[in-house]
PDB file of N, CA, C and O in Angstrom:
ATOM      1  N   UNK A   1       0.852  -1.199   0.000  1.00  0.00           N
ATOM      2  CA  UNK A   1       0.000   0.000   0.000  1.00  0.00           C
ATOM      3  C   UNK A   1       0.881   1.240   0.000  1.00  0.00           C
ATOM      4  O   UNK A   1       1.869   1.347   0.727  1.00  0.00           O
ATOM      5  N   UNK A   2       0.368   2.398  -1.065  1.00  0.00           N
ATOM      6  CA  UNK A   2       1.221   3.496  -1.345  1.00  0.00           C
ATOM      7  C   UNK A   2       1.002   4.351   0.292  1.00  0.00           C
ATOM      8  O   UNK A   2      -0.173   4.442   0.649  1.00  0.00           O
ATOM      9  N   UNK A   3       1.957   4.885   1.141  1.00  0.00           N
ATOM     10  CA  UNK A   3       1.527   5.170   2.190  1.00  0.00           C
ATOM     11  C   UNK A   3       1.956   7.064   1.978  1.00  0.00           C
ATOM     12  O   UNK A   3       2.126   7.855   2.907  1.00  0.00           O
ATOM     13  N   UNK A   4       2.032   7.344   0.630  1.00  0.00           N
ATOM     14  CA  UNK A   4       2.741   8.706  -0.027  1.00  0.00           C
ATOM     15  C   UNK A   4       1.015   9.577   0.168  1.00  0.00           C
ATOM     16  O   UNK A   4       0.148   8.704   0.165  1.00  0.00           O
ATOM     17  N   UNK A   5       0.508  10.759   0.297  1.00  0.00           N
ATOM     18  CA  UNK A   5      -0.490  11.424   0.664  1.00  0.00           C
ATOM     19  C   UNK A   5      -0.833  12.042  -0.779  1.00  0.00           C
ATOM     20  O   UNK A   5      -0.110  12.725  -1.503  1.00  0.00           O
ATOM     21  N   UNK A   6      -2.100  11.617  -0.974  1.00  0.00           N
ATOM     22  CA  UNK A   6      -2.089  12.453  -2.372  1.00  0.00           C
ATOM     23  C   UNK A   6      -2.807  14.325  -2.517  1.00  0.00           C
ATOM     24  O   UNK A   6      -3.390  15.191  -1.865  1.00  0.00           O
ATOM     25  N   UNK A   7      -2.195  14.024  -3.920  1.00  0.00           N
ATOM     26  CA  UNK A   7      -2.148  15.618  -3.789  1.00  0.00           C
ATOM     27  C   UNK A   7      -3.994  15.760  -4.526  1.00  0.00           C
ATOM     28  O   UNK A   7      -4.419  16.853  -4.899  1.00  0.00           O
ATOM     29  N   UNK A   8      -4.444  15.081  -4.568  1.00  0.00           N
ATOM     30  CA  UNK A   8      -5.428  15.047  -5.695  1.00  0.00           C
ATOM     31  C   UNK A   8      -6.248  16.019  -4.239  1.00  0.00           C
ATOM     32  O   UNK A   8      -5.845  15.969  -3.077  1.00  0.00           O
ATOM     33  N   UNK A   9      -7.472  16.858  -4.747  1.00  0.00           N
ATOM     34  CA  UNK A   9      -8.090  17.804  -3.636  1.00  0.00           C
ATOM     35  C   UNK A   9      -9.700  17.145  -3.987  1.00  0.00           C
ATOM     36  O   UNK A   9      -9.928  16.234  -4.783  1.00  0.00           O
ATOM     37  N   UNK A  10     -10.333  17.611  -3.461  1.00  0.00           N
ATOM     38  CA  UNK A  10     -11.648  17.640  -3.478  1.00  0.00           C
ATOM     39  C   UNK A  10     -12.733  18.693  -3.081  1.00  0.00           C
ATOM     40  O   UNK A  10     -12.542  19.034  -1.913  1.00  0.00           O
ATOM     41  N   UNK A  11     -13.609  19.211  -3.540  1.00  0.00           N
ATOM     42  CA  UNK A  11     -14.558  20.504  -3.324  1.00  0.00           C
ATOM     43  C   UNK A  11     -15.387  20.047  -2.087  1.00  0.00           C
ATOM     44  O   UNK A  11     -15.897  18.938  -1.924  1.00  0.00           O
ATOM     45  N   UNK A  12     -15.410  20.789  -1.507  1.00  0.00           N
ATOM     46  CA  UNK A  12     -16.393  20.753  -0.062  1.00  0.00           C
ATOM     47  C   UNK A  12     -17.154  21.816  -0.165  1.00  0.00           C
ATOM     48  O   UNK A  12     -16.580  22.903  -0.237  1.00  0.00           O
ATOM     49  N   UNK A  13     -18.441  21.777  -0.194  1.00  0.00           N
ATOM     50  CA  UNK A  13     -19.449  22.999   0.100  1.00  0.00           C
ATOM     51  C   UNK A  13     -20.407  22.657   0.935  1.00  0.00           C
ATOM     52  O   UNK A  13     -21.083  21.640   1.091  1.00  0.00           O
ATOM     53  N   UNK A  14     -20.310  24.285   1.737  1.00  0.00           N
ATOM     54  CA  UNK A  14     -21.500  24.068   3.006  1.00  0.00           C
ATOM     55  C   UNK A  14     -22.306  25.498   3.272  1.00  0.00           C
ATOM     56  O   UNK A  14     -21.824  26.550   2.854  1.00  0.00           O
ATOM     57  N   UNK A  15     -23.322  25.472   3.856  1.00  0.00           N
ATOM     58  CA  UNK A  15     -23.293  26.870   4.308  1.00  0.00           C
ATOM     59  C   UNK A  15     -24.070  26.992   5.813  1.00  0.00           C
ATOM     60  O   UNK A  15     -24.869  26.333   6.479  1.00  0.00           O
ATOM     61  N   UNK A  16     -23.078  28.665   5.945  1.00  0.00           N
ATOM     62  CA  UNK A  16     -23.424  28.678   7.164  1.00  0.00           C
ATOM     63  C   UNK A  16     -23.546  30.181   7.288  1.00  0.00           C
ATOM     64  O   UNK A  16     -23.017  30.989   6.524  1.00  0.00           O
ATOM     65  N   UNK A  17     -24.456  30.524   8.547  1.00  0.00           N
ATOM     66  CA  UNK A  17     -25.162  32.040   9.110  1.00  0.00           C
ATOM     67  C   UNK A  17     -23.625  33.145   8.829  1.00  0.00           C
ATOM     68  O   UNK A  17     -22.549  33.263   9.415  1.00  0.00           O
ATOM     69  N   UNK A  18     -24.072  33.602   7.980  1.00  0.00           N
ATOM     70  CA  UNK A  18     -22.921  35.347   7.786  1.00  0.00           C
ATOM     71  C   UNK A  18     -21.918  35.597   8.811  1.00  0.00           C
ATOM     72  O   UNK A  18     -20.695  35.710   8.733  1.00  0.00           O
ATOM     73  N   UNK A  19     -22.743  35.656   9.809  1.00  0.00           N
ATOM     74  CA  UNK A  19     -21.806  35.922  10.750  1.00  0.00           C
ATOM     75  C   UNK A  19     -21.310  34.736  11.672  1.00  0.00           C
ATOM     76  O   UNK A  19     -20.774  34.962  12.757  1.00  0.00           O
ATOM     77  N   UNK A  20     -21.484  33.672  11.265  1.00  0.00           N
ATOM     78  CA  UNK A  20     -20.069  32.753  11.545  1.00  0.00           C
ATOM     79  C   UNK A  20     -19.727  32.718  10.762  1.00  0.00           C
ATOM     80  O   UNK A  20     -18.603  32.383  11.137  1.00  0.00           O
ATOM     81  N   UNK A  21     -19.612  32.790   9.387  1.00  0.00           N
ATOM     82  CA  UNK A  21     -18.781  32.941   8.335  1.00  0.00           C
ATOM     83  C   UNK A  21     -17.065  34.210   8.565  1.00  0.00           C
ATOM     84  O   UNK A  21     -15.838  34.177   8.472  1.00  0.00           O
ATOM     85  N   UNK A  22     -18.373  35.282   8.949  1.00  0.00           N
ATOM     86  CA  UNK A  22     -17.690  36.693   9.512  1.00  0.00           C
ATOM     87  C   UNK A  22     -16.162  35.892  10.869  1.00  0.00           C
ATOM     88  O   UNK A  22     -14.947  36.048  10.994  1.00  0.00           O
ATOM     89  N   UNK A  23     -17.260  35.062  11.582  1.00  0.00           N
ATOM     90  CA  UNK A  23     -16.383  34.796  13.069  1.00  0.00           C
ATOM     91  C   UNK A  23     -15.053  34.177  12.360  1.00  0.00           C
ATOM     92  O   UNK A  23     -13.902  34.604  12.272  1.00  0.00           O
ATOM     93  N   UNK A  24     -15.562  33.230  11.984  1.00  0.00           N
ATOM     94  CA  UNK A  24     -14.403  32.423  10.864  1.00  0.00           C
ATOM     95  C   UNK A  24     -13.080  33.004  10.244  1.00  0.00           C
ATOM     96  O   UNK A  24     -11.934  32.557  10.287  1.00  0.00           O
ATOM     97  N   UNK A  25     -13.582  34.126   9.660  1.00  0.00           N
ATOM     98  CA  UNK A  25     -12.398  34.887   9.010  1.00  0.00           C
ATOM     99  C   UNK A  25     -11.710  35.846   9.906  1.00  0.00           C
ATOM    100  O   UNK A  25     -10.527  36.013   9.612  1.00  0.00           O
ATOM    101  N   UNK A  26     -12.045  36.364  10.692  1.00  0.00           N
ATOM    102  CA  UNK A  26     -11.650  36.528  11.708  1.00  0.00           C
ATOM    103  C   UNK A  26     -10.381  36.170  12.501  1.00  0.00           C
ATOM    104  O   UNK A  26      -9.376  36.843  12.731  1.00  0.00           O
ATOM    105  N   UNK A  27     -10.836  34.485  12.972  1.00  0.00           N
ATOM    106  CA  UNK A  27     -10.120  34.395  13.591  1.00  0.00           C
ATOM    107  C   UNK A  27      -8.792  33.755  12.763  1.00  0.00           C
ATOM    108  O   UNK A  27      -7.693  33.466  13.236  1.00  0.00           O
ATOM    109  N   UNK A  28      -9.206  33.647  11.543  1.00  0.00           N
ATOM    110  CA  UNK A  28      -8.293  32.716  10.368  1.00  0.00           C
ATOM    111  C   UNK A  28      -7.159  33.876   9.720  1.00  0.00           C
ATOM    112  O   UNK A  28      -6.026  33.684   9.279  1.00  0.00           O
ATOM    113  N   UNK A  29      -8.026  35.258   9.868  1.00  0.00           N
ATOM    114  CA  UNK A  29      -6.657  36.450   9.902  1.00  0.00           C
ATOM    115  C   UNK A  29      -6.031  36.972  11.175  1.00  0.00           C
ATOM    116  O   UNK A  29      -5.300  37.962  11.224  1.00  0.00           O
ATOM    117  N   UNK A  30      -6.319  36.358  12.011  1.00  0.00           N
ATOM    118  CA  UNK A  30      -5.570  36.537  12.862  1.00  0.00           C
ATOM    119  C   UNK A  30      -4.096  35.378  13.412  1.00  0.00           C
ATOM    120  O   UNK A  30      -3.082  35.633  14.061  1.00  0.00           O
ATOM    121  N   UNK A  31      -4.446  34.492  12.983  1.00  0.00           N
ATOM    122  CA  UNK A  31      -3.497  33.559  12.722  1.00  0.00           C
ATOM    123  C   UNK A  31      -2.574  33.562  10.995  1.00  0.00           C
ATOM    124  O   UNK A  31      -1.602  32.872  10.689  1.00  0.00           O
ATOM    125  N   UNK A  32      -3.053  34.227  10.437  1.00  0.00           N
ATOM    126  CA  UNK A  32      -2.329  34.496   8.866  1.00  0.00           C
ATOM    127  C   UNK A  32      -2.491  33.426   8.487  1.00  0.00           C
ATOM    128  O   UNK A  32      -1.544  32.703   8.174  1.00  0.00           O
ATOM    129  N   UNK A  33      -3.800  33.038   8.418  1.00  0.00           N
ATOM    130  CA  UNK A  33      -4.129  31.734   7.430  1.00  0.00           C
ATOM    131  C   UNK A  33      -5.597  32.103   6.402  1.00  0.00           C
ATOM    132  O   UNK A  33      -6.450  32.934   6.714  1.00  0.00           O
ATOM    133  N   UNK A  34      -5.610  31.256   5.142  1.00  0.00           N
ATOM    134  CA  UNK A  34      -6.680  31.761   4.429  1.00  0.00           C
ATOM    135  C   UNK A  34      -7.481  31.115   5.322  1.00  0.00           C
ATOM    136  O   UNK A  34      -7.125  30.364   6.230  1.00  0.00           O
ATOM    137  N   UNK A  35      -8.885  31.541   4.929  1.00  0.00           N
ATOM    138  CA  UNK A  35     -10.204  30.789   5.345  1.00  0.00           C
ATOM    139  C   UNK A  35     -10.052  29.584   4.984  1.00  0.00           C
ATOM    140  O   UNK A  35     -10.297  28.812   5.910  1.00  0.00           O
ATOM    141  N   UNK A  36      -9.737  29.059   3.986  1.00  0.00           N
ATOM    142  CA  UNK A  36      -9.737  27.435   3.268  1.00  0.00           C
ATOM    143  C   UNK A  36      -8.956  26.901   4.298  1.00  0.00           C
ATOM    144  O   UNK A  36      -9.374  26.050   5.084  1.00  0.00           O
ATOM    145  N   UNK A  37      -7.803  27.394   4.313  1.00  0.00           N
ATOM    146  CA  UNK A  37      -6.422  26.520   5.107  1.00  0.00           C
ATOM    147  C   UNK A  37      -7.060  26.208   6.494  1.00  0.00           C
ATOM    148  O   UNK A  37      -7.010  25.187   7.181  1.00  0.00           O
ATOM    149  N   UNK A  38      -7.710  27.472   6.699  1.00  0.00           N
ATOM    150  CA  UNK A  38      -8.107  27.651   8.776  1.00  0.00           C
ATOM    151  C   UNK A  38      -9.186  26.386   8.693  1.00  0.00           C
ATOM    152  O   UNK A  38      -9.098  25.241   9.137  1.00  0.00           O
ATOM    153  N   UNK A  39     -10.015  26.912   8.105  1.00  0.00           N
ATOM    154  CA  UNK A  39     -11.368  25.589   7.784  1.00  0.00           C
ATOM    155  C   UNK A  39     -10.975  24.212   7.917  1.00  0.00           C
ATOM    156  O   UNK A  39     -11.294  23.392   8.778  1.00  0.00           O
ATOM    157  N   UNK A  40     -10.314  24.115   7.030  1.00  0.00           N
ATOM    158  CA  UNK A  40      -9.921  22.411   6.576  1.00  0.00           C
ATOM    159  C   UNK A  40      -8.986  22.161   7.911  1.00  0.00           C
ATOM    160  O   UNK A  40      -9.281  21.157   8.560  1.00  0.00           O
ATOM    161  N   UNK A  41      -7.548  23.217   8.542  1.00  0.00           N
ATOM    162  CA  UNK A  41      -7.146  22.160   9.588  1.00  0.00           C
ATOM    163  C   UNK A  41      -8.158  22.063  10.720  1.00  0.00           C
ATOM    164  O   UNK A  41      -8.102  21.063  11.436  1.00  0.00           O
ATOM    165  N   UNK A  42      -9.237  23.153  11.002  1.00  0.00           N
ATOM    166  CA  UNK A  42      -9.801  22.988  11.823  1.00  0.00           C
ATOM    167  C   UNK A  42     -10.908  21.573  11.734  1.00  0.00           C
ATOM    168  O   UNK A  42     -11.044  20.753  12.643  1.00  0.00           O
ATOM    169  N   UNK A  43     -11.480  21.553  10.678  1.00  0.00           N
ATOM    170  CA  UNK A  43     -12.498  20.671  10.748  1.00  0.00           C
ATOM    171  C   UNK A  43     -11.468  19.400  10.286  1.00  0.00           C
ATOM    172  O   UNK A  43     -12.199  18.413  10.204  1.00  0.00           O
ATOM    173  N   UNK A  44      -9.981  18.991   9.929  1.00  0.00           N
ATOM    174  CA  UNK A  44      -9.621  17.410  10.058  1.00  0.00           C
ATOM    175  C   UNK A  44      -9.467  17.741  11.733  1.00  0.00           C
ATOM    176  O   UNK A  44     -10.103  17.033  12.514  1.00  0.00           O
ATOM    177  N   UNK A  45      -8.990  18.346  12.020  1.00  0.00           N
ATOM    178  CA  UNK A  45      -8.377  18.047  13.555  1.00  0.00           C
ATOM    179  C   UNK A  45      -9.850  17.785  14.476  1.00  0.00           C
ATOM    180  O   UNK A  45      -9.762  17.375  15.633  1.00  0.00           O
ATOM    181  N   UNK A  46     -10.789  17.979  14.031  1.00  0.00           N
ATOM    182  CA  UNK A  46     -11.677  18.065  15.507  1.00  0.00           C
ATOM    183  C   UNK A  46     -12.921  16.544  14.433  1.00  0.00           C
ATOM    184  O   UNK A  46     -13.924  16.034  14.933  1.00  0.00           O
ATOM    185  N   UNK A  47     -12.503  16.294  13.347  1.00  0.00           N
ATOM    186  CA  UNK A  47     -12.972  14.761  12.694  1.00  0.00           C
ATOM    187  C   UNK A  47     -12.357  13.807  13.634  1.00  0.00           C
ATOM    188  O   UNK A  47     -12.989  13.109  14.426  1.00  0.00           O
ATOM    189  N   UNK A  48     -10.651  13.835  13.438  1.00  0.00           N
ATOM    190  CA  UNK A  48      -9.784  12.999  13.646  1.00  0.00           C
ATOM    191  C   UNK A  48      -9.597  12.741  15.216  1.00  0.00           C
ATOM    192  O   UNK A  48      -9.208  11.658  15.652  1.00  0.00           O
ATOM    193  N   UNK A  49      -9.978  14.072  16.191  1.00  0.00           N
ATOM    194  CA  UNK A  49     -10.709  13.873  17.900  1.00  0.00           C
ATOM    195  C   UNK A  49     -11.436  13.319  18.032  1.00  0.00           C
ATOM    196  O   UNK A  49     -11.307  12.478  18.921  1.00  0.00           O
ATOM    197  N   UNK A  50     -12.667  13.358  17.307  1.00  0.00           N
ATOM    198  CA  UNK A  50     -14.065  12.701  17.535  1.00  0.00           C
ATOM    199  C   UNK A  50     -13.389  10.918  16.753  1.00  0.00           C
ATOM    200  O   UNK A  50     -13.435  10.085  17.658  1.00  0.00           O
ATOM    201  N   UNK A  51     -13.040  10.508  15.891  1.00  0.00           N
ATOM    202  CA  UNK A  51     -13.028   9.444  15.497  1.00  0.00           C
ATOM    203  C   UNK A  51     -11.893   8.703  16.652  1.00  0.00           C
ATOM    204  O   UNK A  51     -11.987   7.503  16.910  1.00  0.00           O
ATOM    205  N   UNK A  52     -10.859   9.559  17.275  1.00  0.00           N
ATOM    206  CA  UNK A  52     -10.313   8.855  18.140  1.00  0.00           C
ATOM    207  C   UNK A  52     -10.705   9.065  19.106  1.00  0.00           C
ATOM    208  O   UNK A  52      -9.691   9.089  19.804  1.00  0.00           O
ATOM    209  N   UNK A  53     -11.764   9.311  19.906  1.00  0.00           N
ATOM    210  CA  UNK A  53     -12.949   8.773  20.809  1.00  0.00           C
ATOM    211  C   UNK A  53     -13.345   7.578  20.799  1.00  0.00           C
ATOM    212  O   UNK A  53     -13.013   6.666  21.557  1.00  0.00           O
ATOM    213  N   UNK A  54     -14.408   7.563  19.522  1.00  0.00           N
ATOM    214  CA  UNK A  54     -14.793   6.456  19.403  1.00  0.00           C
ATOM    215  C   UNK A  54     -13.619   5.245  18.710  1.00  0.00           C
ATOM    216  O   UNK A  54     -14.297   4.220  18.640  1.00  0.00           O
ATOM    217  N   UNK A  55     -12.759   5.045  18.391  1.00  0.00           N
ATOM    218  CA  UNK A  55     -11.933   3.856  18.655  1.00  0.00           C
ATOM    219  C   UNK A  55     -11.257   3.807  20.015  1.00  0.00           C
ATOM    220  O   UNK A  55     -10.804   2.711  20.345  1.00  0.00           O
ATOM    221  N   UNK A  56     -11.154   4.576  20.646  1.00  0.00           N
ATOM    222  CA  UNK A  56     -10.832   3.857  22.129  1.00  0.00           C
ATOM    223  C   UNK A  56     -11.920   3.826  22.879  1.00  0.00           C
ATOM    224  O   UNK A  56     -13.019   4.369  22.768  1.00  0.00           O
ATOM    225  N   UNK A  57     -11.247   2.794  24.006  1.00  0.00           N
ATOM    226  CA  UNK A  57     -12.041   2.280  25.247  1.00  0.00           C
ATOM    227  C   UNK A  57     -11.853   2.384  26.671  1.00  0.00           C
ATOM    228  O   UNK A  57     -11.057   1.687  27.299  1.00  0.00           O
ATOM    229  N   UNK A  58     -12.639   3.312  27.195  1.00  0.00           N
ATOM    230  CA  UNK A  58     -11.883   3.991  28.264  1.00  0.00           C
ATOM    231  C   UNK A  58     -12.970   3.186  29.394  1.00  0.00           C
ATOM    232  O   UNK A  58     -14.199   3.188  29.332  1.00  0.00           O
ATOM    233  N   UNK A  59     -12.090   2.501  30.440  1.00  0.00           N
ATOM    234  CA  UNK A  59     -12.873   1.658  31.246  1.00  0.00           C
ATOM    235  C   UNK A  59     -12.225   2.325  32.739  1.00  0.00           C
ATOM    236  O   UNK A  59     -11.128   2.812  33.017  1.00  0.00           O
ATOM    237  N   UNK A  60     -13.340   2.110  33.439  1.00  0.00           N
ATOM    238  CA  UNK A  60     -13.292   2.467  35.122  1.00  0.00           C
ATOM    239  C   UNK A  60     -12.152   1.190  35.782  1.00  0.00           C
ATOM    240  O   UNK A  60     -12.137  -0.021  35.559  1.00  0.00           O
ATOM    241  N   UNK A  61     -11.284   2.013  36.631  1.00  0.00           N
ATOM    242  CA  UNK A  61     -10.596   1.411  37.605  1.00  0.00           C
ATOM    243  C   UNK A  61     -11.453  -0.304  37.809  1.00  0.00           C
ATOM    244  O   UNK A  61     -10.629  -1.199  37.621  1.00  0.00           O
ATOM    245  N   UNK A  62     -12.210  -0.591  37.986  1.00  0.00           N
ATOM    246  CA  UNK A  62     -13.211  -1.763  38.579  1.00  0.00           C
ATOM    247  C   UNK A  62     -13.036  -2.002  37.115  1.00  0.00           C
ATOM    248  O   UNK A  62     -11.811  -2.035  37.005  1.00  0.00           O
ATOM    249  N   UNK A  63     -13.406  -2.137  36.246  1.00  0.00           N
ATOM    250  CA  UNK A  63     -14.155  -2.751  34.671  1.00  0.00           C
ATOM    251  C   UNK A  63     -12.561  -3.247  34.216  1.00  0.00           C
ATOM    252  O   UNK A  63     -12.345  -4.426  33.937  1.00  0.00           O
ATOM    253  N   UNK A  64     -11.717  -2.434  34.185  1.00  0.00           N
ATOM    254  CA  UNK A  64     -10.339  -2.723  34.573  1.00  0.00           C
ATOM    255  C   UNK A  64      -9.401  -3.869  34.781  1.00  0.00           C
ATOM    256  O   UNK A  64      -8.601  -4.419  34.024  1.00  0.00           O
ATOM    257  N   UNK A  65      -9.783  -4.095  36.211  1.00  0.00           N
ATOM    258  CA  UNK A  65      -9.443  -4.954  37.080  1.00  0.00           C
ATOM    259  C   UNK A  65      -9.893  -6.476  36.868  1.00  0.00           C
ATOM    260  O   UNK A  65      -9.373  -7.571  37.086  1.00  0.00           O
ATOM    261  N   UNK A  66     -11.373  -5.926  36.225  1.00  0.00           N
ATOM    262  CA  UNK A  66     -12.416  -6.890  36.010  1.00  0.00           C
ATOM    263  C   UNK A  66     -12.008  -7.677  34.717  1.00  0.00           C
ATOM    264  O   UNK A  66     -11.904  -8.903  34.692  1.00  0.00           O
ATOM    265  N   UNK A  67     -11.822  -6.986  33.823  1.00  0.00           N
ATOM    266  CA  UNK A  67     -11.250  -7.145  32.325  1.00  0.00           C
ATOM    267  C   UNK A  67     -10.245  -8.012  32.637  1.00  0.00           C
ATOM    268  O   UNK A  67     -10.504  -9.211  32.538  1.00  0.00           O
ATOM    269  N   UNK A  68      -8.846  -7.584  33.095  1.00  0.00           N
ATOM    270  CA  UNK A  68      -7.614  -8.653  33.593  1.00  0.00           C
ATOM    271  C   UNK A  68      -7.864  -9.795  33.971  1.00  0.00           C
ATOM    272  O   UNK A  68      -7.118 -10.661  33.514  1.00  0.00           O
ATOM    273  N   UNK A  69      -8.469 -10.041  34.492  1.00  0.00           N
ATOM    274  CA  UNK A  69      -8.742 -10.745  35.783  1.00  0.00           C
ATOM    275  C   UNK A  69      -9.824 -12.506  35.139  1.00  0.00           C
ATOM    276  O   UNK A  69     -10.182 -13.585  35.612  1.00  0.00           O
ATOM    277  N   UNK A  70      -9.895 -11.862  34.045  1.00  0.00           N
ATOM    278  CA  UNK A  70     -10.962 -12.570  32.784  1.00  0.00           C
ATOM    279  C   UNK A  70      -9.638 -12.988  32.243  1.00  0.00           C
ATOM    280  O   UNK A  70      -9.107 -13.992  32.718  1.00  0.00           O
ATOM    281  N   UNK A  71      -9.204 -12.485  31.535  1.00  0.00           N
ATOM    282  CA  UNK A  71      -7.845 -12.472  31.065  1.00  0.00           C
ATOM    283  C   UNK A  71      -6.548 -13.557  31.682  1.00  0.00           C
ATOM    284  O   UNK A  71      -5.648 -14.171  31.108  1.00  0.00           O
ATOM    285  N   UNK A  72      -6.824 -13.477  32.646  1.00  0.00           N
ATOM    286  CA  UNK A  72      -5.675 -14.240  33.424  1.00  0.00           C
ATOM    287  C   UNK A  72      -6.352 -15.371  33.828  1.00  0.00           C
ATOM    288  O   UNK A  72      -5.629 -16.190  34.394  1.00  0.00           O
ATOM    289  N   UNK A  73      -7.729 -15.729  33.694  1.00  0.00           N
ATOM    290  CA  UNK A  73      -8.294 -16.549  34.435  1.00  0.00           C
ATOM    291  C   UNK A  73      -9.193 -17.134  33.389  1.00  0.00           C
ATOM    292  O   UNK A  73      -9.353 -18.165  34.043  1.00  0.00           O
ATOM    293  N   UNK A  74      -9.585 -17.251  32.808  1.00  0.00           N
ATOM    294  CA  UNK A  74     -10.655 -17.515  31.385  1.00  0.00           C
ATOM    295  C   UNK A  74     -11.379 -18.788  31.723  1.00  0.00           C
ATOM    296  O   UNK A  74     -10.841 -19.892  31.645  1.00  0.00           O
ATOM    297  N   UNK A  75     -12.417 -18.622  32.038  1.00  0.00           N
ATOM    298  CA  UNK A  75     -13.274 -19.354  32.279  1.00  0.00           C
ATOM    299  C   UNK A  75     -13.401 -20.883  31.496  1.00  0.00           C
ATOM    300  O   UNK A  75     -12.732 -20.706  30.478  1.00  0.00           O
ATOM    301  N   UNK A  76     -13.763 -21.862  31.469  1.00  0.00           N
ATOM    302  CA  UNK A  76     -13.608 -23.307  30.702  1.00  0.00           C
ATOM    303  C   UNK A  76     -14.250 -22.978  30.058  1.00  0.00           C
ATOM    304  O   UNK A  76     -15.181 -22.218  30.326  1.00  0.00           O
ATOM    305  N   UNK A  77     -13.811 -23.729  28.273  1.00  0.00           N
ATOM    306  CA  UNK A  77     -15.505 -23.749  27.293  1.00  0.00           C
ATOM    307  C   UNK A  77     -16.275 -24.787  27.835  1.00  0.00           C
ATOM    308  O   UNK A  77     -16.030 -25.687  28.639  1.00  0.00           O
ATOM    309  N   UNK A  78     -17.725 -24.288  26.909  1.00  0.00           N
ATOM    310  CA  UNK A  78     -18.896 -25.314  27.130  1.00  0.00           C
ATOM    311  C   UNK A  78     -18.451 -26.402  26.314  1.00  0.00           C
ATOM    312  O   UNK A  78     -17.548 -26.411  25.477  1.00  0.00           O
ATOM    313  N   UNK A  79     -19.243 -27.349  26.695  1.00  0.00           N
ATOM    314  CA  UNK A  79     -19.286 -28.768  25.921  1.00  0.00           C
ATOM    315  C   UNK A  79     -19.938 -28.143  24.313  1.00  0.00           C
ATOM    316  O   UNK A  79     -19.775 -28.779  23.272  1.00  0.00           O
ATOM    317  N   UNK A  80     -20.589 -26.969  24.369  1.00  0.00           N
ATOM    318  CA  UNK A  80     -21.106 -26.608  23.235  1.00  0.00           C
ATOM    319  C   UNK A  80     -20.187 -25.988  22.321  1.00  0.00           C
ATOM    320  O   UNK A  80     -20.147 -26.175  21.105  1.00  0.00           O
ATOM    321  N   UNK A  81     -19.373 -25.152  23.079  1.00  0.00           N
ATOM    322  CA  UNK A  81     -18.228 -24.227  22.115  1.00  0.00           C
ATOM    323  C   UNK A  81     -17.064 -25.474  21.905  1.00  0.00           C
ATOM    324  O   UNK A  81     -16.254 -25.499  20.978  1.00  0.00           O
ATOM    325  N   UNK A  82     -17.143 -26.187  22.659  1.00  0.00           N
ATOM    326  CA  UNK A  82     -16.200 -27.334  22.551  1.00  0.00           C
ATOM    327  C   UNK A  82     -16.375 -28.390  20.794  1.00  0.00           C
ATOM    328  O   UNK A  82     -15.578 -28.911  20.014  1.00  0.00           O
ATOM    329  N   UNK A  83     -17.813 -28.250  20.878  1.00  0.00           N
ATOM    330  CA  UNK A  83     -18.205 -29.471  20.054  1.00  0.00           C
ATOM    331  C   UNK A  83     -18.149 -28.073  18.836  1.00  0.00           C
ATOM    332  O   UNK A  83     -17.532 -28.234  17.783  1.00  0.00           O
ATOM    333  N   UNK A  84     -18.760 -26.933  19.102  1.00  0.00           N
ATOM    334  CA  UNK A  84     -18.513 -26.201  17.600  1.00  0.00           C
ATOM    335  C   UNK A  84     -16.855 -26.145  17.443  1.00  0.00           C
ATOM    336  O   UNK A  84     -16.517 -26.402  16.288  1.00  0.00           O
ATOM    337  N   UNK A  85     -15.966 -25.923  18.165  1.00  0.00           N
ATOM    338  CA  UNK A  85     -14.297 -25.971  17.780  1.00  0.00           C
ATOM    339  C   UNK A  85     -14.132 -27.248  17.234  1.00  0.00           C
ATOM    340  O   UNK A  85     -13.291 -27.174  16.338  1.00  0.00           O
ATOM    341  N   UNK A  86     -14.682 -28.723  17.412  1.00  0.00           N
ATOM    342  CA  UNK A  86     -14.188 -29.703  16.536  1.00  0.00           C
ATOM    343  C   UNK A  86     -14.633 -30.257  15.243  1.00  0.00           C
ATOM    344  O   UNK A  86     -14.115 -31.180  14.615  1.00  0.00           O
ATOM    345  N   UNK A  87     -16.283 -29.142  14.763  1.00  0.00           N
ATOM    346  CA  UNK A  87     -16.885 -28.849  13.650  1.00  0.00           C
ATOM    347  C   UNK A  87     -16.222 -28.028  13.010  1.00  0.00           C
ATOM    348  O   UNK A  87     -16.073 -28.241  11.807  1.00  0.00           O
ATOM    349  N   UNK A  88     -15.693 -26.978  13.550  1.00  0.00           N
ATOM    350  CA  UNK A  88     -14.863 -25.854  12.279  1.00  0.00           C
ATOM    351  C   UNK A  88     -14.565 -26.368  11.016  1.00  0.00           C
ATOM    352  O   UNK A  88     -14.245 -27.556  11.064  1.00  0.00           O
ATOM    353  N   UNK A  89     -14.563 -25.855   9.864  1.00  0.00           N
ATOM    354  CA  UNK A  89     -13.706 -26.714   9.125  1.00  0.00           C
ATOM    355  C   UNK A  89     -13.049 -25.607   8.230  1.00  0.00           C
ATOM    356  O   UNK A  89     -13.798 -24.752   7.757  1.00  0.00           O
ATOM    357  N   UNK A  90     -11.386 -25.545   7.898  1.00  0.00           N
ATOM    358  CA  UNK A  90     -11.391 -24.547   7.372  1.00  0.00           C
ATOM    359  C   UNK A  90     -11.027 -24.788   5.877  1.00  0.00           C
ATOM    360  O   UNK A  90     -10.634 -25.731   5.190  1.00  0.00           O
ATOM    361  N   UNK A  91     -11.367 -23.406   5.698  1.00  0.00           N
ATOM    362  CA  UNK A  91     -11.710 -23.409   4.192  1.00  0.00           C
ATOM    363  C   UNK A  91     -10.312 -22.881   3.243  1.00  0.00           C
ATOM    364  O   UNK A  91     -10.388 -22.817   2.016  1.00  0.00           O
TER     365      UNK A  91
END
């Protein structure tokens, strides 16, 4: 897999109330960035927050403990998961 970033772009259109448009530019000349540039890092960076939310798993001290503890200890299979592991057949 090419892991090189391509240059190819794509059009995004949206709209929004004047004056967040107004707020927008704003704060995007105050950092010396165009609106496009400010836009786009703002909205990958706060995609790429929200998507790494949801791929992690944030568990309580107890759920934790609890998790390991499964882990280190794993309960016996059933005679049922037993008899489906000697049905498998692979393909």
């Amino acid at each position: 897999m090419d892991n090189t970033r391509s240059l190819e772009t794509a059009r995004v259109e949206f709209r929004m109330p004047a004056h967040l448009k107004s707020e927008v530019e704003e704060a995007a000349a105050l950092v010396g960035a165009s609106f496009t540039s400010f836009a786009t890092e703002i909205l990958v960076a706060k995609g790429r927050q929200i998507k790494l939310e949801f791929e992690q798993t944030v568990m309580s001290d107890r759920e934790r403990d609890a998790f390991l503890k499964i882990l280190e200890s794993p309960a016996k299979p059933s005679k049922s998961l037993v008899k489906l592991m000697h049905t498998h057949v692979t393909l």
